[in-house]
N, C-alpha and C positions, 0 to 999 in steps of 0.2 A: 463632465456631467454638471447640469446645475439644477440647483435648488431653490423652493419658492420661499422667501421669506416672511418670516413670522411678523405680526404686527405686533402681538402679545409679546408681556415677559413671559420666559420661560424658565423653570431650574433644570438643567441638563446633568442627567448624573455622570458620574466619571468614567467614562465608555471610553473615553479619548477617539483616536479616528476611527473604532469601528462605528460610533453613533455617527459621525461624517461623512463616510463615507457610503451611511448606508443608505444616508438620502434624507437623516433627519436634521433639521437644521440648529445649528447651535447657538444660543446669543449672547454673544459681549457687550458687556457694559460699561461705562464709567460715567464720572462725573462731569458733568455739563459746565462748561467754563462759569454760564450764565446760571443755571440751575442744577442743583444737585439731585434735582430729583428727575430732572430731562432723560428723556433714554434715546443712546447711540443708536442710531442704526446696527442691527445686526448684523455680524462678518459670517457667512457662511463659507464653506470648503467647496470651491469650482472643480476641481480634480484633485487627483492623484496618480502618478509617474514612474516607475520606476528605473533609475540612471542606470543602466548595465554597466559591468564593470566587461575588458579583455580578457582573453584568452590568455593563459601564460604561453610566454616565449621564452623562459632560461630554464635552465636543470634546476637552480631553485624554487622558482615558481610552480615548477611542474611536479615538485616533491612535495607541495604545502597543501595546508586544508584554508582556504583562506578567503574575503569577500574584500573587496575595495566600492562593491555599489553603493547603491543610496535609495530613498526615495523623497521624490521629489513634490509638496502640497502646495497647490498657488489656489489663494483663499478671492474671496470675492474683491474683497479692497484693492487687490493687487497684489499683495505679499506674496512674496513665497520663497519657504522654507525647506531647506534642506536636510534631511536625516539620514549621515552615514550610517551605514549597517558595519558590523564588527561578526564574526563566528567568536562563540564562547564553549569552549571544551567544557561538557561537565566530569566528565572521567572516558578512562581506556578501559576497553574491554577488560583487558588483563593487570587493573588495578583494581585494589580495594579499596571500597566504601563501606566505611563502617565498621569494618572487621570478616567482611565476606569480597571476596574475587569475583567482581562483578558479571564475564560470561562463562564461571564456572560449572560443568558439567556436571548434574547432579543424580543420585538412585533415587529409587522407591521411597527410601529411608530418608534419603536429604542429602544422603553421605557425598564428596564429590569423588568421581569416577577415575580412576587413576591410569593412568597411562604407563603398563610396564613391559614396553618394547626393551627398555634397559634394566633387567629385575633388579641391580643394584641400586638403581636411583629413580624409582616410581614417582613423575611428577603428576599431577592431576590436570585432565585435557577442558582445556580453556579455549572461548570460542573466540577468533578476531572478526565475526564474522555479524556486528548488531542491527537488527534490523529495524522494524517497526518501533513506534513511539506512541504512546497515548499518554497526554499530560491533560490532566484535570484536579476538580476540587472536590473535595468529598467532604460534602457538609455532617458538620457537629465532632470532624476531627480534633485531636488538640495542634495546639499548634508547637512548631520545635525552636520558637524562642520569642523572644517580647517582641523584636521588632521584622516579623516576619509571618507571612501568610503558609502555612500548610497545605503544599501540595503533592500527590501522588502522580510516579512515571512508570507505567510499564513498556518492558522492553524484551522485544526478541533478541534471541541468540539464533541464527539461521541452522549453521552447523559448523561445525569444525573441518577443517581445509585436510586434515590426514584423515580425517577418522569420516568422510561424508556419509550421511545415513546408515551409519555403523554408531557410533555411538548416539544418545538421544538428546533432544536439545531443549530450552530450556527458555524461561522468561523471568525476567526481575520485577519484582517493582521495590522502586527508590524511592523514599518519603525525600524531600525535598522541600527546603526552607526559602519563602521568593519573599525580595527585599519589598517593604511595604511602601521605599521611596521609591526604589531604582528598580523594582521590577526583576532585579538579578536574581539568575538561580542557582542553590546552591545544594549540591546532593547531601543528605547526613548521614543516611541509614541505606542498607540494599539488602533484600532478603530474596532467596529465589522462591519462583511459586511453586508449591506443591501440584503434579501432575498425576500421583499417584492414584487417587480415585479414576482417574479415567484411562491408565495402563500408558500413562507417559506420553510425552510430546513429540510426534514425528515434525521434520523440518517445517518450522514456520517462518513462512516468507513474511509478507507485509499484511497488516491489522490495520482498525479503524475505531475511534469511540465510537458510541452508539447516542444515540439522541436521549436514550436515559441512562449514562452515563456511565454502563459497563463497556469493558476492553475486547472487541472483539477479534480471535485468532485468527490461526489459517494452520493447514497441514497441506505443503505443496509435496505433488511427483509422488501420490499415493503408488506404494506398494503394489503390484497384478497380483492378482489372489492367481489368476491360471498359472503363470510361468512357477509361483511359490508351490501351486499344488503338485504341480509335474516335480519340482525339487527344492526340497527345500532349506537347501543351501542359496539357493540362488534370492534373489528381490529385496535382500537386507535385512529382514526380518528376524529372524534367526537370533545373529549379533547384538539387531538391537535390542531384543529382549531379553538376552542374555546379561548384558551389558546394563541394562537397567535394575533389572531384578538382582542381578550378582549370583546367576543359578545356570550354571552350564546345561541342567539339563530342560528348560526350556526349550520351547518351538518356536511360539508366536502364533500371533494370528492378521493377517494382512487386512482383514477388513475389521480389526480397530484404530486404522489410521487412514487419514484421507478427508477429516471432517472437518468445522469450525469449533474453536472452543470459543466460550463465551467467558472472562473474567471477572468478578464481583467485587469489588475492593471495599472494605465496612470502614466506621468512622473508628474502631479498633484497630487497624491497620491489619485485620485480616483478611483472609478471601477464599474467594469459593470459586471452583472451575468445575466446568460442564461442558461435555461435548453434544453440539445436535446434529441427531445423524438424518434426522430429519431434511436437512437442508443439503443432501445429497453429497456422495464423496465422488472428489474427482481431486485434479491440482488445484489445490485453493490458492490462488494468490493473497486472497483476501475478499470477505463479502463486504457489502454498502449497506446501511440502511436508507431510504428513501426517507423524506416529513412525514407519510403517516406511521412512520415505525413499525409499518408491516412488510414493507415489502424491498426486497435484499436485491442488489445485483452482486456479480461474482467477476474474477480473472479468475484462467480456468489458466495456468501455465503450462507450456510445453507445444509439440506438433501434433497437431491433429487434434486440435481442442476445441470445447463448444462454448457455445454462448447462453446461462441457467439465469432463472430467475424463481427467486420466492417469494407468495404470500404467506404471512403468517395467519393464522387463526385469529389472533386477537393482538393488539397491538402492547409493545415492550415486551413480548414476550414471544420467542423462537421456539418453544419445545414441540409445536405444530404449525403443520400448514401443505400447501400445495407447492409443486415444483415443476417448472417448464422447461422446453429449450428453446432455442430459436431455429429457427429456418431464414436463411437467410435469400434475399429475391433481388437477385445484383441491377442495380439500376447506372451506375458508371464503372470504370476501372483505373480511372489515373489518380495519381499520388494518392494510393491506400482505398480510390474507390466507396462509393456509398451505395445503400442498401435499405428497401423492404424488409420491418421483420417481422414474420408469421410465428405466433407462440404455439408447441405442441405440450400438452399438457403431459405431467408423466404420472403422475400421480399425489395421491394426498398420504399422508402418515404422522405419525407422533415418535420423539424420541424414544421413546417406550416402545413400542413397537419396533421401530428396527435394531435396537438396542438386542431383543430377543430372540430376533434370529443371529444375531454376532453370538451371543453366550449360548446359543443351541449349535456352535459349531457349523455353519451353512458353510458350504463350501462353493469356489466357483462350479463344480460338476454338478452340486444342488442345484442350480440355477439355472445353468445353460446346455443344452445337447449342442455340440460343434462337430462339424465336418470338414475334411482336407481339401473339399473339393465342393466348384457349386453342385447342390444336391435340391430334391425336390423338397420346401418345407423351409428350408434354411436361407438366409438372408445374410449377403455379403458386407461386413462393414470395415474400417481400417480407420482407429478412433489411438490416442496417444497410451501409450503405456502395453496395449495389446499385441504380445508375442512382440517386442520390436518393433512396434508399429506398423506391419505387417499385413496384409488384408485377412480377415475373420469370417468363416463361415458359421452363423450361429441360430438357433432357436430357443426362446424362452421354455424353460420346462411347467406345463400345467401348472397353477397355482401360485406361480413363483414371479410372477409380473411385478409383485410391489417389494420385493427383495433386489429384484435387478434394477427397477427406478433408483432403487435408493445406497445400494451399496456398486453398482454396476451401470452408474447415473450415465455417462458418456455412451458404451455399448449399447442401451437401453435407446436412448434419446435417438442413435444412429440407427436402429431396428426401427423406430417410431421415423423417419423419416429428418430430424434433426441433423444441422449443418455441424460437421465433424472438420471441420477446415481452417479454422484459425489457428494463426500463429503465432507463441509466444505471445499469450493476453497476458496483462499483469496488471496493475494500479486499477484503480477506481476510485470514482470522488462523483459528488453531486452540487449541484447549482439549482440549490430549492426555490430560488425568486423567477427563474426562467423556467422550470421544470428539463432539466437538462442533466444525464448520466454523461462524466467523460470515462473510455476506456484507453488504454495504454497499449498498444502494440507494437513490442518495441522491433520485431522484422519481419515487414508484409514481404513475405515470401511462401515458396516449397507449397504446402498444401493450399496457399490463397491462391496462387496462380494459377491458369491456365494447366489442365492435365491434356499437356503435346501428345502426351502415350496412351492414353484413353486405357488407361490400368484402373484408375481407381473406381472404388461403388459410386460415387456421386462427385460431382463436379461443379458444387453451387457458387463459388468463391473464385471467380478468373480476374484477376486485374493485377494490375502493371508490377513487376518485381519492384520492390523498394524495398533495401535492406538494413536502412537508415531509420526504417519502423515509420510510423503516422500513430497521432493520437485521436479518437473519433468522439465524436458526441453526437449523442443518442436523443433525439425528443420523447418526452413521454407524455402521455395522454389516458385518461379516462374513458371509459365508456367503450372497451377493446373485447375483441371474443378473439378465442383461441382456435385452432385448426378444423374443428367440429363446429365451427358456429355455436361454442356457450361462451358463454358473459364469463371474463376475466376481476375476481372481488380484488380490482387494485384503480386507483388514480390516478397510478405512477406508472406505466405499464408503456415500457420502449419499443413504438413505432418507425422507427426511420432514423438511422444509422450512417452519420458520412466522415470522412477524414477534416478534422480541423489545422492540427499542428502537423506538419508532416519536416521529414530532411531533405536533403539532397546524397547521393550516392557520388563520391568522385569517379572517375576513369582512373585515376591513378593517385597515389597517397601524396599529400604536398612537403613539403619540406621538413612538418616536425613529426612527419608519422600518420597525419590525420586520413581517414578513409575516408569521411565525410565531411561536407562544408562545416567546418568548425564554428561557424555562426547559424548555423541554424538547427533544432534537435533532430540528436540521434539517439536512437533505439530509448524512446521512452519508457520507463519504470515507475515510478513512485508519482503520485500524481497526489495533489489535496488544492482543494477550491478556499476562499476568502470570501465569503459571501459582504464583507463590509469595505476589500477593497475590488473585490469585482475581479481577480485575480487568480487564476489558474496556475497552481504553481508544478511544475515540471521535473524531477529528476530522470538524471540516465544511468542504465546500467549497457554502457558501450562498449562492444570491439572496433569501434570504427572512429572515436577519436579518442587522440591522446590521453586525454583529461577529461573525466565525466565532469559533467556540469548541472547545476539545480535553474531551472528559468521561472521568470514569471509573466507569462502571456495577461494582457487586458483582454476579456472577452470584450471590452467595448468599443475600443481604441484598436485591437489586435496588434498591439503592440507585443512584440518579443523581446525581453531583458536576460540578458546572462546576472544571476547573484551569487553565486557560489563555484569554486571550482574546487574538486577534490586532488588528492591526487594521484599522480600515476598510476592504473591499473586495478585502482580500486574501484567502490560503485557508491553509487548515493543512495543512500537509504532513510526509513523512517521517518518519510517527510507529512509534517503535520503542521498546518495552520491553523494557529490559535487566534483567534477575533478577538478575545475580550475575555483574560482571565483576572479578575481583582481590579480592573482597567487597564493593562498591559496585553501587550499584543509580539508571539513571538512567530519565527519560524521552525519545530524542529526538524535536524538533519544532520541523520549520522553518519558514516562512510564506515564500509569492511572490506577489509584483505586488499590493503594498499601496497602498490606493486606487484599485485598479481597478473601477469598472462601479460603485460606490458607490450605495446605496436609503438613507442617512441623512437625517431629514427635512430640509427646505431650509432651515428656521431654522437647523440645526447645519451643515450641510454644509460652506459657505464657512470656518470657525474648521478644522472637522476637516482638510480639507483642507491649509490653513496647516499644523496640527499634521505632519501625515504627510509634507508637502514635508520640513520642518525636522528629521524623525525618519530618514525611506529615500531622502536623497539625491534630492529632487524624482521620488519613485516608479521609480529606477534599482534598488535595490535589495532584493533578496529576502535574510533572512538564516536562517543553518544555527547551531543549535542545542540545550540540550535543558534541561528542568526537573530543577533541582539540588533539594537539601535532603531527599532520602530517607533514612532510616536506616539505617546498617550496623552491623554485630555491634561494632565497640568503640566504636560511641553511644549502642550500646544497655546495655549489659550493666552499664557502667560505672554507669549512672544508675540501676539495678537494684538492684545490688549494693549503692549507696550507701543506698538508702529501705529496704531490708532491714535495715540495720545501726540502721537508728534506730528 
């Protein structure tokens, strides 16, 4: 990209490349052989590149968490500079910071939850499993030492690999000391967040900061309130509230899990959580907010999932608003296929409000009359989590329409005519300069394809098997009406839906295991946009190659960079693009449960294996982290200013 040059002086503050690369121009000066009061021409930033690093090819490469790329700035003059990237471990899961075991499993009380499979040797269950990241600045904090800037990390713990959605899970946040020269971070402190006011943490996938600068959750693969009310032994529940509270004779209740929490982190280093149930329960992967900080998109994870959007009431603030789905209106079918999207509106409500019917005990039988068979009245749907995914014959009960919007979001939305056919949605990120949602699909399969058996209730979604996933991006546009012809109160509001990032599917696995072309993404996950390097950045959570991998696509260039390789069997997570904190610019990106479910071929397997015992604590730990060596404004300038002078 180029930039138009300033005639003025200008003071540019210390943004480093994100002021660069976002288009504004920067000016170098010096001293005029002739006059010292002469002004240089100004060196502006023509591009930025990123050098992908290879795939590993040994049993140790393939057991490492490791980056060898770069990136690469050639400025107007000519120059151009290079910036290795480095990964910097901030802790393991299963270490302490501070004097707290950072994905320890914690009660009601704080306590941590103890694991006594061996009553003689009770150890307490710890997660390898971190997910999400939101690192920010929380103005008028103190700071935790003279030559360092104050900042807070919170962090998912997904769940625990023995104990999955039996025991409850949890989130940290880490105060965190960043060097005031070098930008390094360094953890001091970890406290876990209190969940207790909202009856605990069900599995939270991946989060997002918010535009005002709270943590927002996720609660994926909510609980069936149906299959829990027929027995309730069954859908996890149970356990986990048993397990939380430290009270065997608990029940539980399935519809207080399934929503977003929102995090609050004070310049005291306390905080405050809220779930809004408002913004409908399903598989949360994680909600978006849009620029006007009303309006949310969602990953809805699992088969048979939808595609929700919210308006809020009023902006920075979630405890109201309206909730939509999508219908989707297939316009192609190859590699992941694009799409028409028609919004159906589900209803409006307040936290408050659905909150009331959870502590009035509503049950799914409050809600819905169902039938074994199609009957007259009753409407066929087959939506994720229901009976086994299973087809449903169902009818709303009298009065109970905004109870099923909002606690029964999926069923509701498929009764309402909403596309019930995605697969496996996860990540979201926004590109506010283009007005552009990307989602994460990590396998266009099963319910996208084509129904050969003409079983299912609707069949909106037929295009090409791809099991290697496509990532899609969404336009969004203003001035949209919803399935009834009324005015949509959003700006943001996604019209037209195609595949951008897609993989390739092999015939047969190549030599180190790979199912898919190992150069190009598979089964996309973790997705976060760079709005100053124009940069989409990409993780996977794959069965399909060896070694997940983190990319960084140009939406301009459409270039594709490998920057990260995890490894073996593990997944990449918690990826968060930072622009511009104190003028540093990072990538976070953790990895959980490395060497799990391993496709590396048999010849390597056993070494890799070895390797990965000896690297994550015989597969105990997951670590939280992020890609160092970006450049900031006095790494840049300096080396500018110097090639100028010669």
């Amino acid at each position: 990209m180029k930039f138009k040059m300033w005639s003025k002086k200008v003071l540019v503050p210390a943004l480093g490349l994100a002021v660069l690369a976002a288009g504004i121009p920067a000016a170098v000066y010096a001293k005029d052989s002739q006059s010292a009061k002469k002004q240089v021409k100004p060196v502006t930033v023509k591009s930025t590149e990123f050098v992908g690093m290879p795939a590993p090819a040994t049993a140790q490469d393939m057991a490492k968490l490791y980056t060898t790329a770069a990136l690469k700035v050639t400025y107007s003059n000519g120059v151009v500079k290079t910036f290795p990237l480095s990964y910097k471990k901030l802790f393991k899961s299963n270490e302490k910071v501070g004097g707290t075991i950072a994905g320890v499993a914690i009660d009601a009380k704080g306590k941590p939850i103890m694991d006594t499979t061996d009553p003689s040797h009770p150890i307490p269950y710890v997660s390898e499993d971190p997910d999400s990241n939101s690192l920010f600045s929380v103005p008028g904090m103190k700071a935790v030492s003279s030559t360092g800037n104050p900042l807070s990390l919170v962090t998912h713990y997904e769940y625990i690999n023995r104990a999955y959605g039996i025991v409850p899970a949890s989130m940290s946040l880490t105060t965190i000391d960043q060097n005031k020269k070098t930008g390094e971070l360094k953890p001091v402190a970890l406290k876990k967040i209190d969940f207790s006011s909202v009856d605990g943490l069900w599995i939270p996938c991946n989060g997002s900061l918010t535009p005002w600068n709270t943590h927002l959750g996720s609660e994926e693969y909510e609980p069936d309130a149906r299959v829990f009310e027929a027995d309730n032994t069954k859908a996890n529940v149970k356990t986990f509230t048993q397990n939380y509270y430290n009270d065997t004779t608990k029940v539980g209740n399935p519809y207080l899990y399934g929503f977003l929490p929102e995090v609050t982190v004070n310049k005291d280093n306390t905080t405050k959580v809220v779930k809004h149930y408002s913004m409908g329960r399903f598989s949360h992967e994680l909600g978006k907010v849009a620029p006007d900080n009303r309006t949310v998109f969602f990953g809805d994870d699992g088969g048979n999932t939808m595609l929700f959007m919210y308006v809020a009431d009023k902006a920075k603030d979630l405890s109201a608003g309206t909730l939509y789905a999508a219908k989707w209106i297939q316009k192609s079918a190859e590699n992941g296929g694009s799409a028409d999207l028609q919004w159906i509106k589900l209803g409006h409500a307040s936290d408050k409000e659905i909150k009331t019917y959870i502590d009035k005990g509503v049950k799914f039988s409050d809600i819905f009359e169902t039938s074994d068979q199609a009957a007259d009245g009753f409407k066929a749907v087959k939506v994720y989590s229901s009976v086994s995914s299973k087809v449903e014959y169902l009818k709303v009960k009298p009065g109970m329409e905004k109870a099923a919007a909002f606690l029964e979001s999926r069923r509701y939305g498929a009764l309402q005519g909403a596309t019930a056919e995605f697969n496996k949605m996860e990540g979201v990120t926004v590109n506010a300069k283009d007005n552009k949602v990307y989602i994460a699909m990590s396998y266009v399969e099963k319910a996208m394809e084509k129904d050969s058996k003409g079983t299912d209730p609707a069949d909106d979604i037929q295009v090409n098997k791809l099991s290697a996933g496509a990532t899609y991006e969404l336009t969004l546009k203003g001035k949209q009406k919803d399935s009834k012809g009324q005015p949509i109160d959003s700006a943001y509001v996604a019209s037209f839906m195609k595949s951008l990032v897609f993989g390739e599917d092999l015939a047969a696995p190549d030599a180190l295991g790979n199912k898919a072309n190992p150069d190009k993404v598979a089964n996309p996950d973790n997705l976060s946009f760079s709005e100053e390097l124009r940069t989409l950045f990409i993780g996977e959570d794959s069965g399909m190659h060896v070694n997940n991998f983190v990319w960084a696509y140009n939406v301009d260039t459409k270039k594709l960079s490998r920057i990260l390789s995890t490894p073996a069997g593990a997944e990449a997570t918690g990826l968060m693009a930072v622009d511009n904190l104190n003028g540093f610019k990072y990538v976070m990106s953790n990895i959980q449960h490395p060497g799990d479910e391993m496709i590396v071929a048999d010849s390597l397997k056993a070494d890799v294996e070895k390797y990965i015992d000896q690297n994550f604590d015989n597969k105990s730990a997951g670590i939280v982290g992020y890609i160092s060596g970006l450049p900031t404004h006095d790494q840049l300038f300096p080396a500018v200013t110097k090639a100028k002078k010669k």
